[in-house]
Wavefront OBJ file of the C-alpha trace (Angstrom):
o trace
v 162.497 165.497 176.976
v 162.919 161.732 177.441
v 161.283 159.418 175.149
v 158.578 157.013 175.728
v 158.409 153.750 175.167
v 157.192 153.843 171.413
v 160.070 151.681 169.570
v 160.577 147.922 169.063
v 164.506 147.067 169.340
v 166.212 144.300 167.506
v 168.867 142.524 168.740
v 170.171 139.169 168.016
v 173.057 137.187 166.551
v 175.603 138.030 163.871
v 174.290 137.001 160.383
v 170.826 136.567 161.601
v 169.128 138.940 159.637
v 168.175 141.880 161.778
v 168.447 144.449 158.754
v 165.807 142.061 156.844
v 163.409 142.146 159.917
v 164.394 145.772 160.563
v 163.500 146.523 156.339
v 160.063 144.600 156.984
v 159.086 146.877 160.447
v 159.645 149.819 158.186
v 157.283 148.879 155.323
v 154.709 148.218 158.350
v 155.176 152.019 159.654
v 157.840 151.866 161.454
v 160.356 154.475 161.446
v 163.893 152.513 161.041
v 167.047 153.545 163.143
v 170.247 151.835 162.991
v 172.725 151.858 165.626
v 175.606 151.209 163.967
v 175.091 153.992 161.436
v 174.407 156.480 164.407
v 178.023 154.760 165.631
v 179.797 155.584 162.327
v 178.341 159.037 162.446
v 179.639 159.196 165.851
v 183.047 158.296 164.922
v 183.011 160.664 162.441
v 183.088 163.257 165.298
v 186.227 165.249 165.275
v 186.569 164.933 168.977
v 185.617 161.020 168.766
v 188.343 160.807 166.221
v 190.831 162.722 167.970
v 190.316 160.712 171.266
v 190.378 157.266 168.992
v 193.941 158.837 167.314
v 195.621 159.187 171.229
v 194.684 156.192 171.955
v 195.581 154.300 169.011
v 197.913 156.204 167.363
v 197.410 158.636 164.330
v 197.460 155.287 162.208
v 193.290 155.232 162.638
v 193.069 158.444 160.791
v 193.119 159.119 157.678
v 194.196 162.028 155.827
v 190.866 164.525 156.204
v 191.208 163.204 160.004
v 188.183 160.793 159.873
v 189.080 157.225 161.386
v 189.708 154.715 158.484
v 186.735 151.921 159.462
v 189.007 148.749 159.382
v 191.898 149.896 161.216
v 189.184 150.744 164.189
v 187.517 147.446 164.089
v 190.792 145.650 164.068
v 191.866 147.507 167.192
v 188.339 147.315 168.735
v 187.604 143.150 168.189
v 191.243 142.141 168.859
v 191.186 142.919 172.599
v 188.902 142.775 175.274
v 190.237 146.135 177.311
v 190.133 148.139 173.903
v 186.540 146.776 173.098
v 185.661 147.781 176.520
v 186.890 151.487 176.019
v 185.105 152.399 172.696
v 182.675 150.922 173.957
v 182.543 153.583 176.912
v 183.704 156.452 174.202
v 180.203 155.355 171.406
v 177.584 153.871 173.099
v 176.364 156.426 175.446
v 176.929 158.826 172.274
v 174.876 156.683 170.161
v 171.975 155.338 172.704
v 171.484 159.632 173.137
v 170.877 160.284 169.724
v 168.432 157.267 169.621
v 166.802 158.336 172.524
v 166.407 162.092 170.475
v 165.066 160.755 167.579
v 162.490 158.706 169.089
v 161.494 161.272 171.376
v 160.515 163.508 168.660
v 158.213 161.041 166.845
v 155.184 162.634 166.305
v 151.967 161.122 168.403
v 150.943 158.351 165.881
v 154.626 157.111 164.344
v 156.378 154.633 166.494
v 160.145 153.297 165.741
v 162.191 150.284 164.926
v 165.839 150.351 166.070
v 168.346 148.018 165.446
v 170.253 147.655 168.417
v 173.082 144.813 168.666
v 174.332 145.534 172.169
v 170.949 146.226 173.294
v 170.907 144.412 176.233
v 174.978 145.046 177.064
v 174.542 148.901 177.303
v 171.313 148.911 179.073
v 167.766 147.895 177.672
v 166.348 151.917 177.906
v 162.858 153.166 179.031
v 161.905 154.007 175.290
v 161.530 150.167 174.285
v 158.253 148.865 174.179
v 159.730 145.379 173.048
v 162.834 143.911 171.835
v 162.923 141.000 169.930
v 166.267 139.037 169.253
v 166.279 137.518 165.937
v 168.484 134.269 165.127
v 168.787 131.686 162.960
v 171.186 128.379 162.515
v 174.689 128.948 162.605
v 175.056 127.673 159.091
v 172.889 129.662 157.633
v 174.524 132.777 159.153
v 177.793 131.776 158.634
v 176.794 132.084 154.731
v 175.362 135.453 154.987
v 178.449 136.622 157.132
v 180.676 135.451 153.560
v 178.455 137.904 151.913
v 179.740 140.284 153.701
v 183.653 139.209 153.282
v 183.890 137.739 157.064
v 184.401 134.054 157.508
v 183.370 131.447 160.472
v 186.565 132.790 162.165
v 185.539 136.437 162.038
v 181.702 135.603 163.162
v 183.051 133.645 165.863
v 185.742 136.459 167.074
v 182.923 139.044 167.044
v 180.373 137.029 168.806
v 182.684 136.566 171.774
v 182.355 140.105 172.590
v 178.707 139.840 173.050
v 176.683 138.471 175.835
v 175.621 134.704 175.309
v 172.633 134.462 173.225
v 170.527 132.318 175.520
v 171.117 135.329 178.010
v 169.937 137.491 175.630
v 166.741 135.798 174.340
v 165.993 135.541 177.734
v 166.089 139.507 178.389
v 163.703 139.825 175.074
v 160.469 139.945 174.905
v 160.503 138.174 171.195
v 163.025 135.680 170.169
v 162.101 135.215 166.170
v 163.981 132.406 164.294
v 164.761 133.505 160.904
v 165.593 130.459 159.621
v 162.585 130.482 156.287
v 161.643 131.956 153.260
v 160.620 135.720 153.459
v 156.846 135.150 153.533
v 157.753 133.225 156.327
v 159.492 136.046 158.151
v 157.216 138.284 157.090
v 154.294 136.433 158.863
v 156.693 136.251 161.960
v 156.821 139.694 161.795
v 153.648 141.039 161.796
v 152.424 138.922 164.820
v 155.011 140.530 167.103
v 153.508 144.155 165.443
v 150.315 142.994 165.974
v 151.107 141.488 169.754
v 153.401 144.368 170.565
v 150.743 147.001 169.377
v 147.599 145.532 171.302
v 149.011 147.283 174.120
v 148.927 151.230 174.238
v 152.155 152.698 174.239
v 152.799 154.643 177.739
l 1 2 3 4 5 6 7 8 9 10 11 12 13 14 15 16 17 18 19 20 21 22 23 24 25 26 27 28 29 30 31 32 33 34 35 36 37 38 39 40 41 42 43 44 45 46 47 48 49 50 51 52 53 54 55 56 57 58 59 60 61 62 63 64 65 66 67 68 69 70 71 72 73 74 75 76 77 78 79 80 81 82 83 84 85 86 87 88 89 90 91 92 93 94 95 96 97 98 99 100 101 102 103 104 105 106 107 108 109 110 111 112 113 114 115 116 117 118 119 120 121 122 123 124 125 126 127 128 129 130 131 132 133 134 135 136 137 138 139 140 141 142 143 144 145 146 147 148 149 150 151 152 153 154 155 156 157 158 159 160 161 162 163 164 165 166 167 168 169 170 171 172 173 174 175 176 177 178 179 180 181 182 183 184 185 186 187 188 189 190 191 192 193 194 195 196 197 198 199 200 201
């Protein structure tokens, strides 16, 4: 059965703060789903692996046969043609198993998915809004050091992804995440409040 449109989406740019916004949808109901973790589970596939091992070389597995993370992502963001073919192998894996899980919401729950190639795979039926979430380039340049990537890394990754100003133009929302949390939290729950004024199909 195909799911309705009962999910908000978040896209955005790298180091923006999606998980933050995504954290703050689920302590207003929302049930959270995360894309890239339905990715990694993905990978995790035996068959996913396999198909990542013959085209890589058995150097992306490691010894229980499960892809070793970094050796993927350094294969995936170093070339365009490679990106382009995991790309084919995951996301129609992954945007399935969203599409499952928000299809069997029950009647009153509704969803919040973080999505970061929302709008390059396809903006699907089951989004009732997406909202892109930025914030200055300094400030998420900071927050990608938290995670061990530098302005080099940010910058390699985001050059893979549609231009932003294409993006915020397919959204519905575009929130700036550039304040304190009460801030964010305050941009948050007008979009809720906006997005839920109008009965889900």
């Amino acid at each position: 059965m195909a799911a309705t449109a009962r999910a908000i989406a978040l896209t955005g740019d790298v180091g923006a703060g999606k998980s933050t916004v995504a954290s703050l949808l689920e302590e207003m109901g929302g049930m959270r789903l995360d894309a890239d973790a339905i990715a990694l589970e993905q990978w995790r596939r035996p068959d996913v692996a396999q198909a990542a091992a013959r085209r890589w070389g058995r150097q992306v597995l490691d010894p229980s046969g499960g892809i070793v993370r970094g050796t993927v992502a350094g294969r995936i963001f170093a070339d365009r043609t490679e990106y382009d073919w995991a790309c084919g192998l995951i996301h129609p894996l992954v945007m399935a198993e969203l599409e499952r899980r928000v299809a069997e919401l029950s009647p009153d729950r509704w969803a919040v998915a973080e999505v970061p190639l929302l709008f390059e795979v396809g903006r699907p039926a089951w989004v009732a809004a997406a909202v892109f979430v930025t914030a200055p380039r300094a400030l998420r340049i900071a927050r990608c050091r938290q995670r061990g990537w530098d302005e080099a890394e940010l910058t390699r990754r985001e050059a893979f992804y549609l231009p932003s100003d294409e993006r915020m133009a397919l959204s519905d929302f575009v929130l700036n995440n550039e304040g304190d949390l009460a801030s964010l939290r305050r941009k948050v729950e007008a979009i809720v409040w906006e997005v839920h004024q109008n009965p889900y199909p």
